[in-house]
C-alpha positions as CSV (number, residue, x, y, z in Angstrom):
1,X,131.7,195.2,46.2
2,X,130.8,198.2,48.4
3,X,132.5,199.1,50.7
4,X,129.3,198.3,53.6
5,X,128.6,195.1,51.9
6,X,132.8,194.3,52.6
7,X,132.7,195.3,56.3
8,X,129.5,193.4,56.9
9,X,131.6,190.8,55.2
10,X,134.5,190.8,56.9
11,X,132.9,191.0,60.7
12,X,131.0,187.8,59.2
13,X,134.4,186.3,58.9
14,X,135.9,187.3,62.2
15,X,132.7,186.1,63.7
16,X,133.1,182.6,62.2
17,X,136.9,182.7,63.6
18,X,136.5,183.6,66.8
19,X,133.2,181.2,67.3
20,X,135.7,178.0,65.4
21,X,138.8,178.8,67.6
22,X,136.7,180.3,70.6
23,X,137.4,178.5,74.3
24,X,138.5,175.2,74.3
25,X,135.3,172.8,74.9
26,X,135.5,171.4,78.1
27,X,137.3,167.8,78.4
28,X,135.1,165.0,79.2
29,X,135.2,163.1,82.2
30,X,137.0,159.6,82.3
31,X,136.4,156.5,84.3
32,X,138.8,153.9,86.1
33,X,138.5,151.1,87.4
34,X,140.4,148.2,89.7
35,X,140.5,144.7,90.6
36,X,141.2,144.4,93.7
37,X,143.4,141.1,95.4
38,X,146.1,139.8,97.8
39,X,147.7,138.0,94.5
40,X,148.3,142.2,93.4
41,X,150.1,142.7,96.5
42,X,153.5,143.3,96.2
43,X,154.7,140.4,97.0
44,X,151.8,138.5,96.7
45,X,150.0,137.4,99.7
46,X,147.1,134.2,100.0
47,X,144.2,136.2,101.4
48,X,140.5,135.6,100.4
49,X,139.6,139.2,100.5
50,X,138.3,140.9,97.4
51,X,137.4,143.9,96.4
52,X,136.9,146.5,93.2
53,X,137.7,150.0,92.7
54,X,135.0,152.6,90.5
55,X,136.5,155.8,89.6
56,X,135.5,159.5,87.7
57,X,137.9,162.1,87.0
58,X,136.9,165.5,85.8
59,X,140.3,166.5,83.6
60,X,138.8,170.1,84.1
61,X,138.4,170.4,87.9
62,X,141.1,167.6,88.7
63,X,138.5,165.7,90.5
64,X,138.7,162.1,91.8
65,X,135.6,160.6,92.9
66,X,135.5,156.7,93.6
67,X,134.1,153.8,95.3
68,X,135.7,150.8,96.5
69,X,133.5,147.7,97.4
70,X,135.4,144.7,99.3
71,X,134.6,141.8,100.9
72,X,136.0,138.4,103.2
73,X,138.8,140.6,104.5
74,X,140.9,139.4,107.7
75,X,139.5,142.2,109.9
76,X,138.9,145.7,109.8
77,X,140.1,147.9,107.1
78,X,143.1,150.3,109.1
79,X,144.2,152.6,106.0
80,X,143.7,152.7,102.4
81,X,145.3,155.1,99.8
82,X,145.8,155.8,96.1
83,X,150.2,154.7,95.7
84,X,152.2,156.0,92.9
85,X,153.8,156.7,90.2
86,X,154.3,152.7,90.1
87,X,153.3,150.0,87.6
88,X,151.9,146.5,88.6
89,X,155.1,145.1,89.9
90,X,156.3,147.2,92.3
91,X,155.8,149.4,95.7
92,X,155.0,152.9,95.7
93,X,154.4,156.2,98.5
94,X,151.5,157.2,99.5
95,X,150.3,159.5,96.8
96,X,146.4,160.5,98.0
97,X,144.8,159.2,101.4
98,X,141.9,157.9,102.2
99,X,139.7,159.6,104.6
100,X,136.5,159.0,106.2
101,X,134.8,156.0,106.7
102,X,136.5,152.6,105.6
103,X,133.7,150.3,105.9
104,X,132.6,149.1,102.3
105,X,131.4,151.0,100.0
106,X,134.1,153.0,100.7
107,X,133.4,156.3,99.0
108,X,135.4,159.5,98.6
109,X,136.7,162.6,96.6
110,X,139.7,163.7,95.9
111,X,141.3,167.2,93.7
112,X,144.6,165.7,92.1
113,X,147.5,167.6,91.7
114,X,149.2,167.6,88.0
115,X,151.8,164.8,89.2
116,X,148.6,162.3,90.9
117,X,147.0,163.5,87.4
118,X,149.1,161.9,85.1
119,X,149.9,158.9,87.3
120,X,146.3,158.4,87.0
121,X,145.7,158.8,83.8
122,X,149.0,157.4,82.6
123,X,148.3,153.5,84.5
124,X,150.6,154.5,87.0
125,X,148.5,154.2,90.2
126,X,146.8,151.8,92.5
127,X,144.9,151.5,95.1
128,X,145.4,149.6,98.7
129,X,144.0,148.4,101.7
130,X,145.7,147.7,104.3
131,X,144.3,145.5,107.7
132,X,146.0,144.8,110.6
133,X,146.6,141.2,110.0
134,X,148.3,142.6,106.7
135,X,149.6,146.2,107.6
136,X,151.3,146.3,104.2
137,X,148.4,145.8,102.3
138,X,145.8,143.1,102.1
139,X,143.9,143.8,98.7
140,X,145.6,146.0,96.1
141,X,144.4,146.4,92.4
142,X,146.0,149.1,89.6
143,X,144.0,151.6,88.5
144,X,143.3,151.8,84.8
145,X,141.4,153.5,82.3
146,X,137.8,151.6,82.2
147,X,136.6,150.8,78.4
C-alpha cells in the first residue's frame, strides 16, 4: 500500500476510535414515584389523608423535580421533606426540604447531592407531610423507581 493511501488509512481509523469511545452519551432521565398514607407512617397512624408523589431526576444535572398531590388531610400541610437514607420501616433526617407553597399540587425542584442521589435512586428515600394534628407526619410514601 502507499504510503498516502496508509495515512489516509490510519486517520480513518483514529477517526472511527475517537467517534466509538468519544464523550459518554448523556444518561437518561428516571422517574419515581410514591404512594402516599398514614398506614406508611412510622408507626402507623389511622388518618384518611392521601396523597401521591411524581418524580424526574436528570442523573446528569442532579436534578429533582416532583409533584405531590394529596387530599382529606386533618388540616393544613406545616412541613414536608424528602427523609433518608431509610427503608420502609423505619425513621429518617431530613435529607431535602420542601419549600414554597404546600397547598396541593405541591410542586418543586431540587439539585441532589451525591449522598440524596443514591438514596434516591437506591429506594432509600421517602417523602412526608407533616400537619399539625400529626407533627410527625400524617402521610408518608417511599420513593421508588416508577416502571
Amino acid at each position: 500500500m502507499p504510503r498516502t493511501t496508509y495515512c489516509f488509512a490510519l486517520a480513518g481509523s483514529l477517526a472511527a476510535m475517537v467517534l466509538l469511545s468519544g464523550s459518554p452519551t448523556a444518561a437518561a432521565s428516571m422517574t419515581f414515584k410514591a404512594s402516599l398514607s398514614g398506614a406508611n407512617e412510622v408507626p402507623p397512624i389511622s388518618a384518611s389523608g392521601k396523597g401521591s408523589l411524581s418524580a424526574t431526576f436528570d442523573p446528569a444535572t442532579k436534578l429533582l423535580t416532583y409533584t405531590v398531590n394529596y387530599s382529606g388531610l386533618s388540616g393544613p400541610v406545616t412541613a414536608a421533606h424528602f427523609h433518608g437514607p431509610s427503608d420502609a420501616k423505619h425513621n429518617a433526617p431530613v435529607m431535602v426540604p420542601v419549600s414554597g407553597s404546600l397547598t396541593s399540587p405541591m410542586k418543586g425542584k431540587a439539585t441532589l447531592t451525591d449522598a440524596q442521589a443514591a438514596a434516591l435512586r437506591g429506594g432509600r428515600m421517602y417523602f412526608n407531610v407533616h400537619t399539625a394534628q400529626h407533627k410527625p407526619g400524617e402521610i408518608r410514601g417511599q420513593v421508588t423507581a416508577a416502571k
